[in-house]
C-alpha positions in Angstrom: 84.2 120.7 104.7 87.7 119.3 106.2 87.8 118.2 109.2 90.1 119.1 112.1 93.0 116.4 112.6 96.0 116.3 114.9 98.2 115.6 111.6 99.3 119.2 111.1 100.2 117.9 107.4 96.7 116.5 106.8 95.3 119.5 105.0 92.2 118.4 103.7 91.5 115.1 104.7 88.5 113.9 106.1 88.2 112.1 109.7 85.9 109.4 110.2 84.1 109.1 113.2 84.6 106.0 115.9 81.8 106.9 118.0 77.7 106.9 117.4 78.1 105.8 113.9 76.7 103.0 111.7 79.3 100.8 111.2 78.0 100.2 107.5 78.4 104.0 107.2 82.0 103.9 108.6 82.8 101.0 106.2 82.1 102.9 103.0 83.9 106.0 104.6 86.8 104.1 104.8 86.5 102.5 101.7 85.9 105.9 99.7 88.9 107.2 101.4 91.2 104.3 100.2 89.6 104.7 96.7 90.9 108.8 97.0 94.3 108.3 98.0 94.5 105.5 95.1 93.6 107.7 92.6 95.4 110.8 94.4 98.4 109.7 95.2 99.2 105.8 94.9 98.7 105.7 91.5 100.6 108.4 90.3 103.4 108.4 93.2 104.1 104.8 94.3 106.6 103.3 91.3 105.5 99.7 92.1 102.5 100.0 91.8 102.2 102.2 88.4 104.0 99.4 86.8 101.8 96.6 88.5 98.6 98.3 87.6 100.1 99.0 83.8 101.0 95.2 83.9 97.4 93.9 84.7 95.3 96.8 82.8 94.2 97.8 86.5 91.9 101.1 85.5 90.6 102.6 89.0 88.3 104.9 87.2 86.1 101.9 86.8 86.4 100.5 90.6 83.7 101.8 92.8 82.4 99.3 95.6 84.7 96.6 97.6 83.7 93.9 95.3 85.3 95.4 92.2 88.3 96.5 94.6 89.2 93.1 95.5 88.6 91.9 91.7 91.1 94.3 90.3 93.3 95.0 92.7 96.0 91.7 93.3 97.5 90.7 97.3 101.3 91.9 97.7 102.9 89.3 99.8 106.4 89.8 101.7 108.6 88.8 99.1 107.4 91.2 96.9 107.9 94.1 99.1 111.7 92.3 100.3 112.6 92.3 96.3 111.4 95.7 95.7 111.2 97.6 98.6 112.3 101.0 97.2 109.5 100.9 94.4 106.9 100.9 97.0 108.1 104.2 99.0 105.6 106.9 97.1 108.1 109.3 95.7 106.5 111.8 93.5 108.6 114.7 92.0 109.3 117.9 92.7 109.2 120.6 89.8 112.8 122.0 89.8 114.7 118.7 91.3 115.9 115.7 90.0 113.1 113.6 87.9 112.0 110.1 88.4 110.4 108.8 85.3 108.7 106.1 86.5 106.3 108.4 88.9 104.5 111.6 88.1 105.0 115.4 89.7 103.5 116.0 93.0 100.4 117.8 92.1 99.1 121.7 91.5 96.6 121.1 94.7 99.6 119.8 96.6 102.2 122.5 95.8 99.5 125.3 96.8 99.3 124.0 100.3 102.5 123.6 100.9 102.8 127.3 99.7 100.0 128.6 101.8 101.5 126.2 105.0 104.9 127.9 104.3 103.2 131.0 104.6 101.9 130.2 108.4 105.0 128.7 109.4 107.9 131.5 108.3 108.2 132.5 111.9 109.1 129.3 113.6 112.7 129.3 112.6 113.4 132.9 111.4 115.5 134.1 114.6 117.9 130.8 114.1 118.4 130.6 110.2 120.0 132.9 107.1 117.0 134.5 105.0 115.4 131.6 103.3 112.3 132.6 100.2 108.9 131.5 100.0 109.8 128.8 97.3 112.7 127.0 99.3 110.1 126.9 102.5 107.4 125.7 100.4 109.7 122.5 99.0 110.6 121.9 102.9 107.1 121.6 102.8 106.9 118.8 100.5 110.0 117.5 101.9 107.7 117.2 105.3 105.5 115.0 103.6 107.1 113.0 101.1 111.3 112.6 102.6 111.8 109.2 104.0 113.5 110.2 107.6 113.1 106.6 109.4 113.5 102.9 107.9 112.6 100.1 110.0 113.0 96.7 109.0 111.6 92.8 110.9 114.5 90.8 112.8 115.2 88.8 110.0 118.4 87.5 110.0 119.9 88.6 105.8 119.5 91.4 104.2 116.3 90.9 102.3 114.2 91.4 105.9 110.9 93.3 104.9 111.5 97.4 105.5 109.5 100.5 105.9 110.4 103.9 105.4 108.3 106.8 107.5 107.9 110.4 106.7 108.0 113.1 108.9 103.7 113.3 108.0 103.5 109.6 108.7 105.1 109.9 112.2 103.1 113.3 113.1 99.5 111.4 111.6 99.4 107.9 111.4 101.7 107.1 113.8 100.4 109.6 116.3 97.1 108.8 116.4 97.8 104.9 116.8 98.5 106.3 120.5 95.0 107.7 120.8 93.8 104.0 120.9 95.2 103.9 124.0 93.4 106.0 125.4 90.6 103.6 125.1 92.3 101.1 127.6 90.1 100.4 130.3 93.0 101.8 133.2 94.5 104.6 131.1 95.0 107.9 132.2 97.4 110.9 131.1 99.5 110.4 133.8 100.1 106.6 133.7 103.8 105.6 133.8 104.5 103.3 130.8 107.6 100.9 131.0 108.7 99.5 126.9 110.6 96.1 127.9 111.2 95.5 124.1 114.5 95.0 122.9 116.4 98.5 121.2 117.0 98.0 117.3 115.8 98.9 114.0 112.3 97.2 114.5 108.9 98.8 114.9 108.8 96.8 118.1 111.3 99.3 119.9 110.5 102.7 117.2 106.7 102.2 117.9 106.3 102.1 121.6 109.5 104.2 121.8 107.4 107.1 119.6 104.0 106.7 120.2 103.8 107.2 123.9 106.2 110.6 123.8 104.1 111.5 120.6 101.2 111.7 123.0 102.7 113.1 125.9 102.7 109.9 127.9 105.3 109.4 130.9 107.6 106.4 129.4 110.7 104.2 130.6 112.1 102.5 127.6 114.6 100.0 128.4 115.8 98.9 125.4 115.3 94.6 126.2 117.2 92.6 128.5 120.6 93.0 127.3 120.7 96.6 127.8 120.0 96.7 131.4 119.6 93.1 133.1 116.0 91.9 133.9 116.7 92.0 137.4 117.6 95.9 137.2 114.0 96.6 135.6 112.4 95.1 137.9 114.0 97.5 140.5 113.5 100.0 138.2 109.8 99.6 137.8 109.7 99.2 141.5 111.3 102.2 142.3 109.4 104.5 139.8 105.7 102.7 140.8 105.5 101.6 136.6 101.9 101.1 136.0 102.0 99.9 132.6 104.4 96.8 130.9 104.9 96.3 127.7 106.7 93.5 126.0 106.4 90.6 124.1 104.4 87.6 125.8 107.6 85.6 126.5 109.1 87.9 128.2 106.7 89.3 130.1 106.6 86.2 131.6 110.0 85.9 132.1 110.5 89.4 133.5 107.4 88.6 135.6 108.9 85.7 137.2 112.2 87.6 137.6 110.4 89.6 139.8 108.3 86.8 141.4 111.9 85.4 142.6 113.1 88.6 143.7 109.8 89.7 145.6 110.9 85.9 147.3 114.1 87.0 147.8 113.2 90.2 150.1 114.6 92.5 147.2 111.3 94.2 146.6 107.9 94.2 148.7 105.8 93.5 145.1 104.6 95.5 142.6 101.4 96.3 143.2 101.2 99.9 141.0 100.8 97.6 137.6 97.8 98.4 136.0 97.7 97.4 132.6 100.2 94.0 131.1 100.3 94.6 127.3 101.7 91.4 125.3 102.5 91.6 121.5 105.0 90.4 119.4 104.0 87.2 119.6 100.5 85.0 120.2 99.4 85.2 124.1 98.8 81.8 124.5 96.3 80.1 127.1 100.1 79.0 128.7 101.5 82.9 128.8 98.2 84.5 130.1 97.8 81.9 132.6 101.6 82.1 134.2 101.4 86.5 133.3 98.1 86.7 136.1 99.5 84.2 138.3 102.9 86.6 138.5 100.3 89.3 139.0 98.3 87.9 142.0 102.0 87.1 143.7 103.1 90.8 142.9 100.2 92.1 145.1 98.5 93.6 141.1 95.9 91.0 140.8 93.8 93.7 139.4 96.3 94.5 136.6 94.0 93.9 133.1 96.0 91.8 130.4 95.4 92.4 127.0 97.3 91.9 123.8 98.5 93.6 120.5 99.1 92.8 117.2 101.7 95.1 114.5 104.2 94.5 112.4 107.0 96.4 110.4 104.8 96.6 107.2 101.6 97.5 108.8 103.7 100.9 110.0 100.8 101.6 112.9 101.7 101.6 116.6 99.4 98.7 115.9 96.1 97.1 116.3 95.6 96.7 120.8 92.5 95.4 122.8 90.5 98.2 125.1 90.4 95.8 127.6 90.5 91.8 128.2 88.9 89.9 125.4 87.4 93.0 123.6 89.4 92.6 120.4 91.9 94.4 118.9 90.5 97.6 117.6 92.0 98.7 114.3 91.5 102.3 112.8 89.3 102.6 109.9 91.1 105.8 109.4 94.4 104.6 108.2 94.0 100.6 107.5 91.2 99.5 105.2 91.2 95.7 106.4 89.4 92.5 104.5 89.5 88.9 105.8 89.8 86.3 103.6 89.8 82.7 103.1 92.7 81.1 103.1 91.5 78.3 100.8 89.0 80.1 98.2 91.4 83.5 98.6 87.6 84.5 98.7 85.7 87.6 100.9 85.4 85.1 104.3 81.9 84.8 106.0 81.5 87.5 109.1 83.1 86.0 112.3 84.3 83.0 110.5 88.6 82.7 110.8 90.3 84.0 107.9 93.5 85.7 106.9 93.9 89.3 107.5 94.8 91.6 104.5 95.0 95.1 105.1 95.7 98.2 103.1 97.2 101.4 103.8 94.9 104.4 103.3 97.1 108.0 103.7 100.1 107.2 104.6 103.2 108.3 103.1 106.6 106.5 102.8 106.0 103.0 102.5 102.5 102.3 101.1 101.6 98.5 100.4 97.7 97.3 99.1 96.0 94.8 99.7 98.6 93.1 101.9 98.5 89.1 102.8 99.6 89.2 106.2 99.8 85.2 106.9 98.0 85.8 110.1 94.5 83.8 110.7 92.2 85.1 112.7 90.4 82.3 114.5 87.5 84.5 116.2 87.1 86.8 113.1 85.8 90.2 113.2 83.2 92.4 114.2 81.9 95.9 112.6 79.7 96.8 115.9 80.4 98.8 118.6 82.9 98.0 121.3 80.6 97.1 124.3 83.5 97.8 127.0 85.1 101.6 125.3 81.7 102.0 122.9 84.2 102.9 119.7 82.5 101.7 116.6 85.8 100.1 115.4 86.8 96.8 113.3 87.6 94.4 116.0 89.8 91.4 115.2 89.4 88.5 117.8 91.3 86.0 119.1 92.9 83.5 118.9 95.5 84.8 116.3 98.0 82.4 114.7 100.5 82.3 111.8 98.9 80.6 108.3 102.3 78.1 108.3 105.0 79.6 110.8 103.0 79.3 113.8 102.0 75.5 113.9 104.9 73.0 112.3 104.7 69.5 111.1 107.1 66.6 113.4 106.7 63.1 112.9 103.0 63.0 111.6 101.7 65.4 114.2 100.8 69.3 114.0 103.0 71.0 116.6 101.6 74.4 118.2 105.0 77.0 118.7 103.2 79.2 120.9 102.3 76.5 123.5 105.6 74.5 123.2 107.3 78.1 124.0 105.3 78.5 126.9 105.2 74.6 127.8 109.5 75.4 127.8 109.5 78.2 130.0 107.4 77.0 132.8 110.8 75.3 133.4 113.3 77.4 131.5 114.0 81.0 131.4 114.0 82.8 128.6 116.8 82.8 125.9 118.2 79.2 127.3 117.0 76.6 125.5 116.7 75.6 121.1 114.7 73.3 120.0 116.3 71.7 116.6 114.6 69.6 113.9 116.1 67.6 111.7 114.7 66.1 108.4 116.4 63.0 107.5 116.6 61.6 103.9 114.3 58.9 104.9 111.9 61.5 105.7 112.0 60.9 109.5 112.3 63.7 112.2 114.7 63.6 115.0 114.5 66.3 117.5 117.0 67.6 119.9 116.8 70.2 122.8 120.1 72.5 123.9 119.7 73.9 126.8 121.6 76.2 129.4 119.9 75.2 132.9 121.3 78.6 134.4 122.1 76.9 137.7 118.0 75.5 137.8 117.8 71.7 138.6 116.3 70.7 135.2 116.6 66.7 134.6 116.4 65.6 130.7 113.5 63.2 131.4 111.6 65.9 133.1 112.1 67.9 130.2 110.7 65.3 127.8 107.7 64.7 130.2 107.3 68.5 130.0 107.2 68.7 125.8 105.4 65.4 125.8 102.2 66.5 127.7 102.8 70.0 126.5 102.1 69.5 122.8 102.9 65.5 122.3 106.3 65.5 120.9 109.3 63.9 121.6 112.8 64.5 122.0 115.4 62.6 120.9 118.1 64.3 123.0 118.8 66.5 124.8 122.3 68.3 125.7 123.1 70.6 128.2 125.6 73.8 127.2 127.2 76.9 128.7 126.1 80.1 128.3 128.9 81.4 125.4 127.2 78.3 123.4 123.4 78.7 123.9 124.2 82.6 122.8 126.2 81.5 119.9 123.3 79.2 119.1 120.2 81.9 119.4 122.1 84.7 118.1 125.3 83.5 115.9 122.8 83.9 112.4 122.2 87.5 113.7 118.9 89.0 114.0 117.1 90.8 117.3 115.1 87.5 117.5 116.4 84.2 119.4 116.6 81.5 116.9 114.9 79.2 120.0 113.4 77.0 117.1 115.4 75.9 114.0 113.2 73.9 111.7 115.7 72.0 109.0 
């Protein structure tokens, strides 16, 4: 029999249980649920991958356990989906409109629903709206469920950044119940006040914790990043309003932390001692973020406030993959992400707990739907089918440390450089958005590297700054040249894109 889900859209579909459940039980539910809405709806709905499957004889009919899954079924990596991003929306067709050859029409099963969901929802706009019949309400139906109504795309800087289109079913489902994962957090409750300190834009980083907390009826301050309302005007913000919960990406958070730290110095605010819960994504927390985040914390008078991190991205669609509490993993849902890790030198099924390369695939979602995606991210601590021991969900747990495949670690003069511990290194003494560290290839193969900085009125010396990057992560600069503020912006933001360009690797 169905099962009941908060996705009023969701007719039919089966919920799997995260709680008092085998996890090798849970596995093959998730598994057989993928393999339905392959056959269902991928397969004769998504354009790209009819024509990939056609291409490489893929028959699904004959898939039926992981093994065979991962045999027939290739990785799509993020060109693929920049170079033909339209082709992976599914997009079936709808009887009397406009016919797209290269996908089949939505299904018999599917139009009846929609008719008999029509049917229950006639009265909800009848009072406001001319006479519509039974046949145009059952195509707003479909339209409910299939439409793209929101594209997000990553901060690249052209035009090829990766997308991902959303349906009104996706935001409703999916989307909606990526917030019920916080409710899993060791200090959440309905009433905590939630303050987004991610930048406004056209990136799941502002849509996802912008939607997911009001989805779920959670109180929320979004304040669009820190050139929508200065840093120092959150703070006071979050001050005044008690904000419980912050969430940003790591380098920020620790700039917006120290912000505070300065102004609780200052005699501008007593502390913030209602913060509960820190929440760091976007990029890695590393042992350098976590360690200046709780320090902020203890001088804020909230040295009880946990600190855990997250983990999303524009393609994975979700609100995102979030630890329950410190060092418990980030719990992903079986429900909509069917994950696999896998080595990154054999492109083999990894041994258990052993780091490896998360690939995930979508599993009923509509809009953007991508299989077996390569992520690039490695996950050092692996992952783990058991059950939480700190929120008790029976959950795939990915743990850290996390860390790009190439983009996260870079090679300067015969030594591997780790970006997330430079960036921290860099703003122990720097604030955020001030500095750019450039490297230069030469012919001869050499590297010479140069820091710009803006020093924002701090006393920063150039040989304390080389001391800094040389004990930091071994590497050192070749200059290093002061600017004004019209520059350093010109420099992080002239190529476009929501991101700083704080590193440009030539």
């Amino acid at each position: 029999m169905p099962v009941h889900t908060l996705n009023p859209f969701a007719d039919g579909v089966q919920r799997i249980a995260c709680r008092s459940i085998d996890p090798a039980e849970q596995r093959l539910m998730s598994f057989l649920n993928l393999l339905r809405f392959l056959k269902d709806e991928v397969l004769k709905y998504s354009p790209y991958y009819r024509r990939k499957f056609a291409q490489l004889g893929v028959r699904l009919e004959t898939i039926a356990s992981e093994a065979e899954f991962a045999t027939a079924i290739p990785f799509t990596d993020k060109e693929e989906l920049r170079s033909h991003f339209p082709d992976f929306v599914l997009q079936p067709n709808w009887p009397s409109a406009e016919r797209n050859s290269a996908v089949e029409e939505i299904s018999a099963g599917h139009i009846r629903r929609y008719r008999e969901r029509a049917l229950r929802t006639a009265e909800v706009a009848g009072d406001i709206e001319p006479p519509v019949d039974l046949d145009e309400r059952t195509y707003r139906e479909f339209l409910f469920d299939w439409q793209p109504i929101l594209t997000t795309r990553t901060g690249g800087t052209t035009g090829t950044a990766a997308q991902s289109t959303y349906t009104l079913s996706d935001v409703h489902g999916p989307l909606r119940r990526a917030g019920l994962f916080h409710h899993n957090i060791r200090t959440w409750s309905p009433t905590q006040r939630f303050m987004s300190l991610l930048p406004a834009g056209e990136h799941l980083g502002f849509y996802g914790n912008f939607l997911v907390p009001l989805l779920n009826g959670q109180p929320l301050r979004p304040m669009f990043g820190g050139r929508v309302t200065s840093t120092e005007n959150q703070v006071l913000v979050a001050h005044r309003d008690k904000i419980q919960a912050l969430y940003g990406t790591s380098s920020y958070l620790v700039s917006w932390l120290d912000t505070a730290c300065n102004m609780l110095r200052a005699g501008q605010i007593d502390g913030l001692p209602s913060i509960e819960l820190v929440s760091a994504s976007a990029e890695a927390l590393s042992e350098g973020y976590a360690a200046n985040i709780r320090k902020s914390l203890v001088e804020l008078k909230a040295p009880n406030a946990r600190l855990i991190q997250g983990m999303s991205s524009t393609e994975l669609k979700s609100g995102g993959f979030r630890d329950c509490d410190e060092n418990s993993g980030l719990h992903v849902d079986p429900q909509h992400f069917f994950i696999e890790m896998i080595d990154p030198e054999t492109m083999l099924p990894a041994t258990p707990r052993a780091p490896a390369v998360l690939v995930w695939s979508h599993i009923d979602w509509h809009g953007t739907v991508i299989l077996r995606y390569w992520s690039g991210d490695i996950i050092e601590g692996g992952v783990s089918f058991e059950e939480c021991p700190k929120c008790r969900l029976v959950v795939p747990r990915l743990f850290p440390p996390f860390r790009r495949l190439v983009s996260d670690f870079i090679k300067v003069k015969g030594a591997r450089v780790d970006l997330a511990e430079l960036r921290a290194a860099l703003e122990t003494m720097l604030e955020r958005d001030t500095y750019q560290i450039e490297v230069i290839r030469r012919r001869d193969g050499r590297h010479t590297v140069n820091a710009y900085v803006h020093a924002n009125g701090r006393d920063v010396s150039t040989d304390a700054l080389r001391d800094l990057v040389m004990t930091a992560v071994e590497l050192r600069l070749d200059t290093v040249h002061f600017c004004e503020s019209d520059e350093m912006h010109q420099r992080l933001y002239g190529a476009g894109g929501w991101k700083p360009r704080w590193l440009v690797n030539e």
